[in-house]
Biotite code that builds the C-alpha atoms (Angstrom):
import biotite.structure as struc

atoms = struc.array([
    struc.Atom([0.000, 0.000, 0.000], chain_id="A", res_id=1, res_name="UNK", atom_name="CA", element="C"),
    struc.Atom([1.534, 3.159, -0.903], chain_id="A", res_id=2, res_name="UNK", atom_name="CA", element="C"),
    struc.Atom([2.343, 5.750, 1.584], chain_id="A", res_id=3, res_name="UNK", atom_name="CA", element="C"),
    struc.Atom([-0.267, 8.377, 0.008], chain_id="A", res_id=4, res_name="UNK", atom_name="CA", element="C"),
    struc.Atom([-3.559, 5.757, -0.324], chain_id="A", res_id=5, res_name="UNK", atom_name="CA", element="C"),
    struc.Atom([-2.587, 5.009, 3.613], chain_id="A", res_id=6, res_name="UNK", atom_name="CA", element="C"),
    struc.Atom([-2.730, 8.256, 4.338], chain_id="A", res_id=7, res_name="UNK", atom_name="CA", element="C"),
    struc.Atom([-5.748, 9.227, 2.362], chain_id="A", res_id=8, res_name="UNK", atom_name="CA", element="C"),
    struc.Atom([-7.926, 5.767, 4.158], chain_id="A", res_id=9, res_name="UNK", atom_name="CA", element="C"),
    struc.Atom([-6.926, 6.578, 7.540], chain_id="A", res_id=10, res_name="UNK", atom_name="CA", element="C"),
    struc.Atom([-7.896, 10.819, 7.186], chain_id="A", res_id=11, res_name="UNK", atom_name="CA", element="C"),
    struc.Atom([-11.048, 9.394, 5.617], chain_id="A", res_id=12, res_name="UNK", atom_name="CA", element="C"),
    struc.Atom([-11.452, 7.076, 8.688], chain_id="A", res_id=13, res_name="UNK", atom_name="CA", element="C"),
    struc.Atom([-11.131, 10.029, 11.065], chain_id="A", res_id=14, res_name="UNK", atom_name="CA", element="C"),
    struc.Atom([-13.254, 11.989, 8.953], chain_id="A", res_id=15, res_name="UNK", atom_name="CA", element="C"),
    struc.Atom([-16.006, 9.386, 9.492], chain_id="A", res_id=16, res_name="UNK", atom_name="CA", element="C"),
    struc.Atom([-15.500, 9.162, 13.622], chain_id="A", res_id=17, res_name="UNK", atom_name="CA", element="C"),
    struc.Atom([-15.585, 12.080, 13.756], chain_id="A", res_id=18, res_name="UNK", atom_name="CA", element="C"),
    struc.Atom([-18.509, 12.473, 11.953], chain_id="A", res_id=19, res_name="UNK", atom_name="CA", element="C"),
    struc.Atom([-20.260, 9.681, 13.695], chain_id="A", res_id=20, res_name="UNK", atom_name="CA", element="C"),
    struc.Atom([-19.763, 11.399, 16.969], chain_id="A", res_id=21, res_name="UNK", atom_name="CA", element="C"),
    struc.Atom([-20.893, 14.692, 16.058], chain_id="A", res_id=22, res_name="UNK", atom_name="CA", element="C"),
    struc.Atom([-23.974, 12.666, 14.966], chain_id="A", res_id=23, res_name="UNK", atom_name="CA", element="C"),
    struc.Atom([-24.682, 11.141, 18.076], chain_id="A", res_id=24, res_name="UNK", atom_name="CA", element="C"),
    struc.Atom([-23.947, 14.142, 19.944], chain_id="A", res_id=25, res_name="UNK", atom_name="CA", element="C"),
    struc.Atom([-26.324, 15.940, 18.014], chain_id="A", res_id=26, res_name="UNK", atom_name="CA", element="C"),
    struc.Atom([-29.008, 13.397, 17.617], chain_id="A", res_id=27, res_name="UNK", atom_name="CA", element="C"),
    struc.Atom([-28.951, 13.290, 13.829], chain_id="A", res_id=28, res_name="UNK", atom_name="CA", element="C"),
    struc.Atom([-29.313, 9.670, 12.631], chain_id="A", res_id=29, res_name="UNK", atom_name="CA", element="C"),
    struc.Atom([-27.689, 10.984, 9.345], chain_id="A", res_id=30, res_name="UNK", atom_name="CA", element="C"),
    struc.Atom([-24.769, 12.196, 10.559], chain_id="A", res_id=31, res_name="UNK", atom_name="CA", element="C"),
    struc.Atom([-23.834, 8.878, 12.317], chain_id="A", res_id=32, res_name="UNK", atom_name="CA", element="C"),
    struc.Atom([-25.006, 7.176, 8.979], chain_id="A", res_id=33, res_name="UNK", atom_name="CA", element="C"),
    struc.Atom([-22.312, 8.749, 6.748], chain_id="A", res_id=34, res_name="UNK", atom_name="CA", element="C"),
    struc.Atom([-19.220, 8.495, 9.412], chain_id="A", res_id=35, res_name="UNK", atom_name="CA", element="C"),
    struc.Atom([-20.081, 5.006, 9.104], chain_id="A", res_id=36, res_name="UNK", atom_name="CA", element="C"),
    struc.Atom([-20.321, 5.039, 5.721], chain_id="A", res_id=37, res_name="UNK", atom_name="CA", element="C"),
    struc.Atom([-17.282, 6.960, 5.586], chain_id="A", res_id=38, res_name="UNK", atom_name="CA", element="C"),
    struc.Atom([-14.926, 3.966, 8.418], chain_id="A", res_id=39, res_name="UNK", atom_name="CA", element="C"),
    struc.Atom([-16.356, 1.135, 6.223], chain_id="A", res_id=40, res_name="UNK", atom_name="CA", element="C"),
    struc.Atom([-15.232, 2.958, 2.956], chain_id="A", res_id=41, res_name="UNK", atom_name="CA", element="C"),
    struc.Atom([-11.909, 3.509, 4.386], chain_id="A", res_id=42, res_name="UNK", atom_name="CA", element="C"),
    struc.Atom([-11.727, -0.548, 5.373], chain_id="A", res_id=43, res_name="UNK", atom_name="CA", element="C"),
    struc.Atom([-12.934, -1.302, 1.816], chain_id="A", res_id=44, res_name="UNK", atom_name="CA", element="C"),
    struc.Atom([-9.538, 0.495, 0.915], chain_id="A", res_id=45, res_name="UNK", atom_name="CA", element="C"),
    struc.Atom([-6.999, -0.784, 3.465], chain_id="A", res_id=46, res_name="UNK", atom_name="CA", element="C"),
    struc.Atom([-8.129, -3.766, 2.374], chain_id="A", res_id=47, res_name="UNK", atom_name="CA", element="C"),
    struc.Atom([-7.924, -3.483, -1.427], chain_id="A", res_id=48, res_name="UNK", atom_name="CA", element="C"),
    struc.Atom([-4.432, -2.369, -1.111], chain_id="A", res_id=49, res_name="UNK", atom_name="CA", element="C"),
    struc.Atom([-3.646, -4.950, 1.345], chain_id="A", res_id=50, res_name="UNK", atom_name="CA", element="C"),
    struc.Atom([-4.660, -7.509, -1.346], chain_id="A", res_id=51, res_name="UNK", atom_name="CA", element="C"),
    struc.Atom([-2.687, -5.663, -3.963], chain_id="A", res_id=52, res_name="UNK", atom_name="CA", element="C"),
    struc.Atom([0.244, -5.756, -1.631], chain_id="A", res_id=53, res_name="UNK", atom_name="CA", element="C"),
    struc.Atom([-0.225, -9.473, -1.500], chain_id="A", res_id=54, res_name="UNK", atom_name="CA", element="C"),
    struc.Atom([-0.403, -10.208, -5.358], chain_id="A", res_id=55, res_name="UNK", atom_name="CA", element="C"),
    struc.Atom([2.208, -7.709, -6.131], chain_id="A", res_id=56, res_name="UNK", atom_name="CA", element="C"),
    struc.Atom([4.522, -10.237, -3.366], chain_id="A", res_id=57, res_name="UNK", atom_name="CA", element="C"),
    struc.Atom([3.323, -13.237, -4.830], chain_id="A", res_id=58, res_name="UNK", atom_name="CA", element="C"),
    struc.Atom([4.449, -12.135, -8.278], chain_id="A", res_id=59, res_name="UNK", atom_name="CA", element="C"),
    struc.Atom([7.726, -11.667, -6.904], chain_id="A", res_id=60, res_name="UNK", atom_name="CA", element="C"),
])
């Protein structure tokens, strides 16, 4: 996984906590709705890269 994509899943992973919290702080079921959106989108890409980091090993 390259440096930039890591950085660019985890910011969008503590875009959606963040997110999440301010929705449950301020009671809108929306807000929660897209942090979580916004964690599982960032494990959708730590784990496409991790795969790509596993195929680009195997081809090694």
């Amino acid at each position: 996984m390259s440096l930039e994509d890591r950085a660019k899943a985890v910011a969008k992973n503590i875009e959606g906590k963040a997110q999440e919290i301010v929705g449950n702080i301020t009671g809108d079921p929306e807000d929660k709705a897209e942090g979580q959106a916004k964690q599982a989108e960032s494990q959708v890409r730590h784990t496409v890269e991790n795969v790509k980091d596993e195929v680009k090993k195997g081809l090694e």
